[in-house]
C-alpha positions in Angstrom: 133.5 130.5 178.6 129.8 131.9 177.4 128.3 131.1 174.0 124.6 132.1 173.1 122.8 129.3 171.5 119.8 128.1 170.5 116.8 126.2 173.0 114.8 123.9 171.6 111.7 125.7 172.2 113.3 128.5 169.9 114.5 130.7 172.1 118.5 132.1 173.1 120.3 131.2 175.7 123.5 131.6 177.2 125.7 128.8 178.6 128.8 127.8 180.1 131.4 125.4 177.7 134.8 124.4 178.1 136.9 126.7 176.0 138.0 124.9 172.4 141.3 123.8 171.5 143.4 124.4 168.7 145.3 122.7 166.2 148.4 123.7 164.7 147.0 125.5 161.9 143.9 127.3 164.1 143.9 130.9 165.8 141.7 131.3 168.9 140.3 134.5 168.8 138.0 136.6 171.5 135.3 138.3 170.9 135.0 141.7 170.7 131.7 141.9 168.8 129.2 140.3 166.8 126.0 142.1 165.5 122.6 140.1 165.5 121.8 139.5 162.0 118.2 139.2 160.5 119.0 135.4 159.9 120.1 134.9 163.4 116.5 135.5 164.0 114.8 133.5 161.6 117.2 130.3 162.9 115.8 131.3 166.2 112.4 130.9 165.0 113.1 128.0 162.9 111.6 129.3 159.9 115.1 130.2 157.8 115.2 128.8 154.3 118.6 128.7 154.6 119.2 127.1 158.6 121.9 127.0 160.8 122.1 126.0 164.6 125.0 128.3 165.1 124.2 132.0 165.6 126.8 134.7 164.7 128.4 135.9 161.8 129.7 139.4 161.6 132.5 139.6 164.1 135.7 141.0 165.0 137.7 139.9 167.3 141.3 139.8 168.6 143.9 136.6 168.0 144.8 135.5 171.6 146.5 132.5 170.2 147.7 131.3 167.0 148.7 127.6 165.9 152.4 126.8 165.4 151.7 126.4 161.6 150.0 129.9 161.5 151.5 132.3 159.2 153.8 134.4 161.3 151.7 137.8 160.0 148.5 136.8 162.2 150.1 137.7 165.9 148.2 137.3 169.5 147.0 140.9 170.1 146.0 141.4 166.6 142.4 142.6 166.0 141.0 141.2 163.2 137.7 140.7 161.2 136.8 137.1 160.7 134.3 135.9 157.7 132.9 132.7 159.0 132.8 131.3 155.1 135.6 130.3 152.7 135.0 129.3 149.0 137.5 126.9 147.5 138.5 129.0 144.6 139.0 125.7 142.2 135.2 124.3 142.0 132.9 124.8 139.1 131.0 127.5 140.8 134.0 129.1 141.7 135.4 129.5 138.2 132.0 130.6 137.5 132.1 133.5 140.2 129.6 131.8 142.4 132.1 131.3 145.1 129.0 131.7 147.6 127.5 128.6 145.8 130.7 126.4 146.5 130.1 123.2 148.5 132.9 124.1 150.7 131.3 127.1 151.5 130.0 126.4 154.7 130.6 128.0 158.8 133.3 126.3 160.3 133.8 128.6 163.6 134.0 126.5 166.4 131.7 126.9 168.5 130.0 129.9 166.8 130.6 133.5 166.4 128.7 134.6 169.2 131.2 132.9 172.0 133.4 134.4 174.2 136.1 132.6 172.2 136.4 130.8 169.3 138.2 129.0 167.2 138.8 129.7 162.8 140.3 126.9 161.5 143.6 126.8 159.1 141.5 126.0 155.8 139.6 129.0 156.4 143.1 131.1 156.9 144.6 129.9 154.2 141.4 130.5 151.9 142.0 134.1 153.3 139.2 134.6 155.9 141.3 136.4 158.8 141.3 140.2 158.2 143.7 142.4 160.0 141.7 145.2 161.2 143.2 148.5 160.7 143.2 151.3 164.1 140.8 153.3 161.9 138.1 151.1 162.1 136.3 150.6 165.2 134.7 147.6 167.1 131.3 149.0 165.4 132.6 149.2 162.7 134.1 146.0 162.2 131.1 143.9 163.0 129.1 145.8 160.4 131.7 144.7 157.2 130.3 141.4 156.5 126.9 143.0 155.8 128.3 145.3 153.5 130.1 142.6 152.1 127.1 140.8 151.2 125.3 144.6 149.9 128.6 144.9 147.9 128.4 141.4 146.3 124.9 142.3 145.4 125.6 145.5 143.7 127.4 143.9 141.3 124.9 142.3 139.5 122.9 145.2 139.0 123.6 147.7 135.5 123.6 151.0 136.7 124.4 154.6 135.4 124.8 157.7 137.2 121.4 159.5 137.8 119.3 156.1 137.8 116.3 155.6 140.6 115.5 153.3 142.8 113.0 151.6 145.8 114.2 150.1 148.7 112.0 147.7 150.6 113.0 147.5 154.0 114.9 149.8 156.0 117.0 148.3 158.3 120.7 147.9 158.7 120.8 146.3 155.2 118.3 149.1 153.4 120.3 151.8 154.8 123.5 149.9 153.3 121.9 149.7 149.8 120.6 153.4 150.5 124.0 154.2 151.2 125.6 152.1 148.0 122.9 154.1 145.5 124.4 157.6 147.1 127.6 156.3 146.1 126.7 155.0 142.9 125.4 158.6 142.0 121.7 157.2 141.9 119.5 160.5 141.6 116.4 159.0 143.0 116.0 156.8 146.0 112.7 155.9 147.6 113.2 154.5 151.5 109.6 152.4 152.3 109.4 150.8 155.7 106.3 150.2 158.1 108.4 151.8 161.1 108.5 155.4 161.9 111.4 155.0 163.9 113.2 153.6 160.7 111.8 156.9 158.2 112.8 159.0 160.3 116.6 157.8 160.8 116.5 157.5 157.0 115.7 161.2 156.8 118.1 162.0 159.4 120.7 160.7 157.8 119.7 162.4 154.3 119.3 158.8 152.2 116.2 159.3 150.6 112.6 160.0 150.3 111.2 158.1 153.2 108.1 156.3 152.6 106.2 154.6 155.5 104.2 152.2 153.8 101.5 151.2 156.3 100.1 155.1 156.0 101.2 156.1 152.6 100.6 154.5 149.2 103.2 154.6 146.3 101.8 157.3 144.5 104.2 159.7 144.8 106.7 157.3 143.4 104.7 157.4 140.6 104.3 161.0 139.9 107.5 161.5 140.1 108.8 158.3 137.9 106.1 158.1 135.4 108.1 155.6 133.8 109.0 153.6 136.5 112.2 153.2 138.9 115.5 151.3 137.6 116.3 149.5 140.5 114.2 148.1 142.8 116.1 146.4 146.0 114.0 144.0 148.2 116.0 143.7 151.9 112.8 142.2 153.7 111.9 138.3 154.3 108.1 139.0 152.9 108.1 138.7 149.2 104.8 140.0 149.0 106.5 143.0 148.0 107.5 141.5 144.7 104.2 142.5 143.4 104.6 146.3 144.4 108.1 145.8 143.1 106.8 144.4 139.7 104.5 147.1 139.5 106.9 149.9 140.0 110.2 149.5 138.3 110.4 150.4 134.7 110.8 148.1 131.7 113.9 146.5 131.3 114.1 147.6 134.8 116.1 145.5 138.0 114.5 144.0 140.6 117.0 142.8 143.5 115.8 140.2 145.7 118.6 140.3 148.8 116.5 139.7 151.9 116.3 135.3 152.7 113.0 134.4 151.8 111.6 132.6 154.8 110.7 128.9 154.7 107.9 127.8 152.0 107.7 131.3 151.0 105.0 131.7 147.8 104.0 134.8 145.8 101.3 135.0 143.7 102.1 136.7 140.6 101.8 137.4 136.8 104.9 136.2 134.7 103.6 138.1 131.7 103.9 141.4 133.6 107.6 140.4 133.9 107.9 139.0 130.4 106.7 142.2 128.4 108.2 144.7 131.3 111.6 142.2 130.0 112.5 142.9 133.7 115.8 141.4 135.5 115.5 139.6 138.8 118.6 138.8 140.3 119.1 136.8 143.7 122.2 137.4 145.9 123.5 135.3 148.9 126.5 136.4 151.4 129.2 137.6 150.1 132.7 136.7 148.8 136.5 137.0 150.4 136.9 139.9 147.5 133.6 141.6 148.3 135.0 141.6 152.1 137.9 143.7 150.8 136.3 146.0 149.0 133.6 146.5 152.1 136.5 147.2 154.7 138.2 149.6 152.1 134.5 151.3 151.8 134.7 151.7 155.4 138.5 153.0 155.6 138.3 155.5 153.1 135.0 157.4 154.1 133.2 156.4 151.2 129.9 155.4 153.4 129.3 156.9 156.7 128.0 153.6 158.6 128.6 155.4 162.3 124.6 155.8 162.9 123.8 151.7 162.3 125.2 150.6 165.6 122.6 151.6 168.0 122.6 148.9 170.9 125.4 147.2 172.2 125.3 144.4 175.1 127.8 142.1 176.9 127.4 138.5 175.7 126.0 137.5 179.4 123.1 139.4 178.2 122.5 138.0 174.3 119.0 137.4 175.6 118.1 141.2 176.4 119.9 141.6 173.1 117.8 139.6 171.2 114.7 140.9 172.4 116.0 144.5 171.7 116.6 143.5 168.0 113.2 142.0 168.0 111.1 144.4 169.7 112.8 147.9 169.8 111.9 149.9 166.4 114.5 152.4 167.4 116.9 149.3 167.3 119.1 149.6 163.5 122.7 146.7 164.3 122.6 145.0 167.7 126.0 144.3 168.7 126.9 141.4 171.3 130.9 142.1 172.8 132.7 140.0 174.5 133.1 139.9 178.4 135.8 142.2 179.8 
């Protein structure tokens, strides 16, 4: 069977491994797809803060075989989302809510997500990792609910109230998410900045915000129109140069969400006593729980967010490499999904 992996000279490739066995508590499940995530990329590169030498983690699939130990309601034929981490539930950071701190919260698919098959193993079952997916959500769909997850998880650290404003830095699949989220929320005011057209003017087309494309335009008109400064301001890129911008623009005792991984050794210049006397919250946010996946796939069920528009490349897993140089270099490209070979 394929799985796409990573060359030492940081680059993808696809090769051929024996298929993995199970145990009596595993399920082997088949790929049916798995979007390239931001990270993906930046493990590629080798310049994650946060590295892993196995690519893929937003994936649904469909059990093709199930341990004899396996809770009889996970059946072959069964499509099913699959999040790659489990917390223990018992740990300090657990009882703390920080299940995404646990040390047991780690990626035990075997191989990796993005392989033809793979295994999830009984501690992650048991810790309640395997989703059933429901006929009303789609293959697209389903690959895009662990990055909601994560926007979800993030969402609730953040004090809100209806009417509020915000700035979005970055405008891919996770800005549009957030965009998306702040609709939901009832947020009056939301500013979409990216250095893409191609991104603006999906943002536009899909009636999220006030579209801001910040290598021709300055913030000024965020200005005028929030003389006092925005509430929220969400930060879904890698460079955290924006922090200053951000700084600068939300309001005191404003929110300033820091959700895109910093890459390796990042630094950022700035004044703490603009943050002191502005008494402005920063809040950090990593991945997502097993509750935040529930509340992400009910999103999607019920209509609340209208995610349909984010999957705009699919390829077969024979061609990951085409796939990741379309998620690198298209700027029409939003989710780029791999699927399994049929």
């Amino acid at each position: 069977m394929k799985i796409v992996s990573i060359n030492e000279n940081s680059s993808v490739a696809v090769k051929e491994v024996e298929e993995p066995r199970i145990k009596e508590t595993d399920v082997l499940i088949s790929l049916n797809g798995c979007g390239i995530c931001g990270t993906d990329k930046e493990n590629i590169e080798g310049n994650s803060s946060m590295s892993s030498t196995k690519l893929g983690h937003e994936i649904c699939g469909t059990i093709i075989k199930r341990g004899e130990k396996v809770d009889k309601r996970y059946f072959e034929g069964m499509r099913v989302f699959v999040h790659h981490h489990a917390s223990c539930g018992n740990c300090h950071f657990c009882r703390h809510g920080n299940h995404t701190m646990c040390d047991r919260y780690c990626d035990d698919l075997e191989p990796c997500g993005m392989s033809e098959k793979f295994i999830l193993p009984g501690w992650n079952i048991e810790k309640g990792s395997l989703f059933p997916l429901p006929d009303s959500i789609s293959d697209e769909e389903g690959v895009l609910i662990e990055p909601l997850a994560c926007c979800v998880r993030a969402w609730k650290k953040i004090n809100r109230v209806k009417n509020d404003s915000c700035v979005i830095f970055g405008m891919g699949t996770i800005g549009i998410m957030h965009a998306l989220l702040a609709k939901n929320f009832k947020f009056n005011q939301i500013f979409c900045i990216d250095i893409k057209k191609e991104k603006i003017d999906l943002c536009e087309d899909m009636n999220l915000g006030y579209g801001i494309n910040s290598q021709k335009e300055d913030f000024e008109i965020i200005k005028r129109k929030m003389n006092q400064g925005v509430d929220l301001v969400i930060i879904a890129i890698s460079n955290m140069e924006v922090l200053k911008q951000a700084i600068e623009l939300v309001r005191k005792g404003g929110t300033i969400l820091i959700f895109g991984q910093p890459k390796k050794n990042s630094f950022c210049d700035i004044d703490m006593s603009d943050i002191y006397s502005k008494e402005i919250s920063i809040h950090t946010t990593y991945a997502a729980s097993n509750e935040d996946v529930k509340e992400s796939i009910s999103l999607i069920k019920d209509g609340s967010l209208n995610i349909n528009k984010l999957v705009t490349h699919k390829f077969s897993i024979d061609k990951s490499v085409e796939a990741f140089q379309c998620a690198i270099e298209n700027n029409k490209a939003i989710k780029v999904v791999i699927t399994g070979s049929k």
